[in-house]
C-alpha positions as a Python dict, from the first residue, in 0.01 Angstrom:
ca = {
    (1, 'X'): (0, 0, 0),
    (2, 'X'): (-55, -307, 193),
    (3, 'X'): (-163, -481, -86),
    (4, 'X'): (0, -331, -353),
    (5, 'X'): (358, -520, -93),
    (6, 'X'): (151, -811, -97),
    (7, 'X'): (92, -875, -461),
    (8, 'X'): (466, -793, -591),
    (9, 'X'): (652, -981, -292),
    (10, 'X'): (549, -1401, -403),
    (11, 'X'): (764, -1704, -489),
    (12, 'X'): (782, -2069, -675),
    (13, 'X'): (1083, -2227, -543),
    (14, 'X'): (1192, -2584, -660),
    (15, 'X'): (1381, -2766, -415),
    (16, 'X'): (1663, -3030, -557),
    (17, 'X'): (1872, -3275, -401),
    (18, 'X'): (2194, -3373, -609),
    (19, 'X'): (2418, -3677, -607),
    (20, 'X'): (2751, -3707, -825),
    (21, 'X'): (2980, -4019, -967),
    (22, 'X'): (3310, -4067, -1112),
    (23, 'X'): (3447, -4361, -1299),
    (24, 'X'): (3107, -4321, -1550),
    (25, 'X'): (3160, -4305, -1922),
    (26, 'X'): (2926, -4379, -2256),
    (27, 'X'): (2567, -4338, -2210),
    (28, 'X'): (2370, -4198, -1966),
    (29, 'X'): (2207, -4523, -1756),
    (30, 'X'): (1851, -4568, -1632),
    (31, 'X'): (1791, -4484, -1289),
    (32, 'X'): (1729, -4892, -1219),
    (33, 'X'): (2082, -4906, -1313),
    (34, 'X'): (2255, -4665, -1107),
    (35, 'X'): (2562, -4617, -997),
    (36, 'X'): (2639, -4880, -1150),
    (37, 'X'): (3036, -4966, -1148),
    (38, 'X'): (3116, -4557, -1054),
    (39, 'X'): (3196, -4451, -765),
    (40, 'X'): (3003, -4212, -554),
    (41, 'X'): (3211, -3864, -561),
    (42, 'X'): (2905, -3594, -366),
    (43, 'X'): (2605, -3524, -238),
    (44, 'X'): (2438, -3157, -238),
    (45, 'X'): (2139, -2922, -272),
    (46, 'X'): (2016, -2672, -506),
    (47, 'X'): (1764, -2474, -626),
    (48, 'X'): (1798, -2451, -993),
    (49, 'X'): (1954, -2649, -1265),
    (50, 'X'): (2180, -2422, -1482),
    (51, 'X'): (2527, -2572, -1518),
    (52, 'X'): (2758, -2475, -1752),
    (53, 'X'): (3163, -2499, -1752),
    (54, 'X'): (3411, -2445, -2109),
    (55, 'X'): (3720, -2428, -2028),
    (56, 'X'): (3798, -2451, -2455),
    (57, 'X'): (4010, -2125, -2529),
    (58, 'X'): (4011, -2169, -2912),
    (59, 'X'): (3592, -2161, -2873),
    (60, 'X'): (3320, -1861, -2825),
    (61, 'X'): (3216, -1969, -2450),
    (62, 'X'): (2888, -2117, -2421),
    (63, 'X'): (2889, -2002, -2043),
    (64, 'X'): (2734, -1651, -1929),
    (65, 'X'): (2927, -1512, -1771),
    (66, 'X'): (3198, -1696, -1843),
    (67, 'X'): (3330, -2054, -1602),
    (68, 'X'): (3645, -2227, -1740),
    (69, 'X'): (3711, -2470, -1387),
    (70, 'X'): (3633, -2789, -1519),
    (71, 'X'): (3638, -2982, -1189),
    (72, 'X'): (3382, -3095, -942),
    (73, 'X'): (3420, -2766, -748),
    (74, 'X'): (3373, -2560, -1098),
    (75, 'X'): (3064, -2712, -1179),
    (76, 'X'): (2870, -2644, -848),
    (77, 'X'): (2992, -2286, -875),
    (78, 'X'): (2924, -2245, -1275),
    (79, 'X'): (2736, -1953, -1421),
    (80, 'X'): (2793, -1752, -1149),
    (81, 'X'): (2667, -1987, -898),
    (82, 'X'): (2317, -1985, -1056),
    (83, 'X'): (2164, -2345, -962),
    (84, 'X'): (2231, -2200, -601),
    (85, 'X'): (2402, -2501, -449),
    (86, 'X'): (2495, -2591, -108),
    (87, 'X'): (2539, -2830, 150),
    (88, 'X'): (2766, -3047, -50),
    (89, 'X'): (2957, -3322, 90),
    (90, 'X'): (3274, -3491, -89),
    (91, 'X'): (3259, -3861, -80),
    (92, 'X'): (3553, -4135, -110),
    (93, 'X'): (3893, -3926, -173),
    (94, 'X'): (3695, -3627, -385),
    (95, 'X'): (3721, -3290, -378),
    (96, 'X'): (3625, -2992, -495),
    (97, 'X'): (3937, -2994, -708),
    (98, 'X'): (3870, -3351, -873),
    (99, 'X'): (3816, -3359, -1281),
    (100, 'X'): (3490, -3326, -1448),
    (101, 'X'): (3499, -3552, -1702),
    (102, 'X'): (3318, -3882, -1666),
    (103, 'X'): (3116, -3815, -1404),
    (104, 'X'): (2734, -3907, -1348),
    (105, 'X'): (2443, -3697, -1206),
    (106, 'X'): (2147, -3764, -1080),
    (107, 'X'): (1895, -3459, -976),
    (108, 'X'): (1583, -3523, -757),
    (109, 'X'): (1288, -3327, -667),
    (110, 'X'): (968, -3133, -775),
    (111, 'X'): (865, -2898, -980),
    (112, 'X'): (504, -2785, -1157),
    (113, 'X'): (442, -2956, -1476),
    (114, 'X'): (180, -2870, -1709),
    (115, 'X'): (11, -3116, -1956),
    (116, 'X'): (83, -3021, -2293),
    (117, 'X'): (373, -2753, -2259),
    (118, 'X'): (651, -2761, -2420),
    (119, 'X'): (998, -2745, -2230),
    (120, 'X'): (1356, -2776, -2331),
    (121, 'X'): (1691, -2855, -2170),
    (122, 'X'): (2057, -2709, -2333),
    (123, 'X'): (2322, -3019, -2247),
    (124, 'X'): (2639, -3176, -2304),
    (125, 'X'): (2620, -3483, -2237),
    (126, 'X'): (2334, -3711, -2254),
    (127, 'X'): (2034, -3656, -2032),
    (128, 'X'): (1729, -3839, -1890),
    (129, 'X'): (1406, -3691, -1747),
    (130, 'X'): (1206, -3883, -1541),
    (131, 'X'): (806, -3716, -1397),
    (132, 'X'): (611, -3905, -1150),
    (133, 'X'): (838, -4222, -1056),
    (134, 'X'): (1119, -4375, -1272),
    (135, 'X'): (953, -4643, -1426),
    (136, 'X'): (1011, -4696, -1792),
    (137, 'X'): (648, -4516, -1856),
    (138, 'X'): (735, -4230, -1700),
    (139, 'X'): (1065, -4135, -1923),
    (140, 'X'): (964, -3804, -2089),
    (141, 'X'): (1279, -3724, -2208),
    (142, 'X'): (1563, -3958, -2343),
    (143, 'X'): (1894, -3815, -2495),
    (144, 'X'): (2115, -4057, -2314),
    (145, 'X'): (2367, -4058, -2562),
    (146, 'X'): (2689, -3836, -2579),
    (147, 'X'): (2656, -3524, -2815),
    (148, 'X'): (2800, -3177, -2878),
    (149, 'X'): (2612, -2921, -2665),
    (150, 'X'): (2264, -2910, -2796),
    (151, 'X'): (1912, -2786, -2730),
    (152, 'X'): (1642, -3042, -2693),
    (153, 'X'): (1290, -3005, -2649),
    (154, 'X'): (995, -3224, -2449),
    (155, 'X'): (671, -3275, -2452),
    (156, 'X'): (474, -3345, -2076),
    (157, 'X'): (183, -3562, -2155),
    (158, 'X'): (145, -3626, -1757),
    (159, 'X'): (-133, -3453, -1566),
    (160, 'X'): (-91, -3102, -1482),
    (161, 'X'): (24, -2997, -1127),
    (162, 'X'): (382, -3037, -865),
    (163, 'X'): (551, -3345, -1001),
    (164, 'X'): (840, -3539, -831),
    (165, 'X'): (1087, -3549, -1106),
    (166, 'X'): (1418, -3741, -1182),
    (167, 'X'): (1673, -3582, -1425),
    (168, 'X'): (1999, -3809, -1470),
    (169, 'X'): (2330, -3580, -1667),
    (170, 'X'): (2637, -3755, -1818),
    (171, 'X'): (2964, -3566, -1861),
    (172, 'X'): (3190, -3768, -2065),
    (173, 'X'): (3444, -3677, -2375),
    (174, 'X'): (3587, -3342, -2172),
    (175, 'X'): (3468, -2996, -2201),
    (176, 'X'): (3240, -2842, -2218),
    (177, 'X'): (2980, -2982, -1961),
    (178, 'X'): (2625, -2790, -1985),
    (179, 'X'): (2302, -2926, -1811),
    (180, 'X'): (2074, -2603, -1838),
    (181, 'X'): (1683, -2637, -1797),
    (182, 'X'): (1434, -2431, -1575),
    (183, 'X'): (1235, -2761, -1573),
    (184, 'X'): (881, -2583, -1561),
    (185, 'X'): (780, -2258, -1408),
    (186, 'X'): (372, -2328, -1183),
    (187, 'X'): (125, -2050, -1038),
    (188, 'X'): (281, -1792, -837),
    (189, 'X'): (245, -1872, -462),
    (190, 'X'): (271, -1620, -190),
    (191, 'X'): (497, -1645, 66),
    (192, 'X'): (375, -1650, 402),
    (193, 'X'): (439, -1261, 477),
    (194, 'X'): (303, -1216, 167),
    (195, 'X'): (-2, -1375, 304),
    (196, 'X'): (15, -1173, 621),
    (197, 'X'): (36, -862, 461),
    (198, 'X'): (-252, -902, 240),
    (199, 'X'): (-519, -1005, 559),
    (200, 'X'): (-356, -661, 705),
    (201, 'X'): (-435, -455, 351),
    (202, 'X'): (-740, -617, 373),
    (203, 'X'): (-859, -518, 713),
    (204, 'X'): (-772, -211, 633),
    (205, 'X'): (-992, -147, 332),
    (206, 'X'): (-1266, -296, 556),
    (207, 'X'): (-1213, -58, 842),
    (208, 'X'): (-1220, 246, 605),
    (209, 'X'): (-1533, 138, 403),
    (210, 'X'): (-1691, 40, 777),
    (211, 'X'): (-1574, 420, 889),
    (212, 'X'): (-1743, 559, 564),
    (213, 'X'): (-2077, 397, 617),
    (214, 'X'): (-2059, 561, 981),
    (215, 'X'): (-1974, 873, 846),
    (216, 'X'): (-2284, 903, 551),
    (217, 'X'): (-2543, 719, 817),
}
């Protein structure tokens, strides 16, 4: 039974730092050019990137379940809260309640990558994914441009393995804003009680088969 708790209970968590801007319109910017002439609007965590507000009444939402609030405030929650953000702090006069539109994001942190696989990211705006630094060689995605909401695919050419990872999101032109990706999935890796409970299922079996040998000696 030990075990059995052992195998089932395990975890890959991707941990994400966020920063937002206002004041940013047109194409998204390389991270040597950032923030640019914006203004820097909040900082936050999260553990997921699936963002998605339409707040367009005359359109089928694009937004399960549905998230219309298309403010600062309504992004972070969007999608019921799925990219699991926190610890945000509102910077120079905004607030949870200030507009969406032209705003700047930049996401930072690490994920597992694997060479060859194929990944893809829904968005609406433009969109920039940088593995493994942000030098121009390590772009592996560039969509930078405004579009309607669209799904793009990439290719990661990079070794395989936990990558530190850059992904810069534009919301310009109003609603909706979408920035969906689960960036890339690694090996499952069990949590310490995980751990724990597997050397206990372990001793176990050993004290039984030890018991057995006793018991046919």
């Amino acid at each position: 039974i030990a075990m059995s708790a052992s195998l089932t209970s395990t975890a890959h968590a991707t941990a994400i730092t966020g920063e937002a801007w206002t004041g940013w319109s047109g194409n998204v910017p390389l991270a040597t050019a950032l923030p640019g002439s914006s203004t820097e609007a909040a900082t936050f965590s999260a553990t997921s990137l699936n963002f998605c507000v339409d707040n367009i009444p005359s359109e089928t939402t694009l937004c399960s379940p549905e998230s219309t609030n298309y403010t600062l405030g309504g992004f972070f929650a969007s999608d019921g809260g799925a990219s699991g953000v926190s610890g945000i702090s509102y910077l120079n006069g905004a607030s949870a309640t200030t507009n969406l539109n032209n705003t700047l994001w930049e996401f930072t942190g690490s994920a597992y990558f694997t060479n060859g696989q194929t990944y893809t990211v829904a968005h609406d705006d433009g969109v920039i994914l940088y593995v493994g630094g942000t030098a121009p060689g390590n772009i592996v995605l560039n969509a930078a441009g405004p579009t309607a909401p669209e799904l793009q695919t990439y290719i990661y050419s990079g070794s395989s393995g936990t990558q530190n990872f850059e992904f810069l999101y534009g919301e310009t032109n109003g609603a909706p804003a979408v920035f969906q990706t689960t960036l890339a999935s690694g090996p499952t890796i069990p949590e310490p009680n995980s751990l724990m409970l597997l050397g206990t299922g372990l001793l176990s079996v050993g004290g039984m088969l030890m018991r057995r040998r006793r018991l046919t000696a």
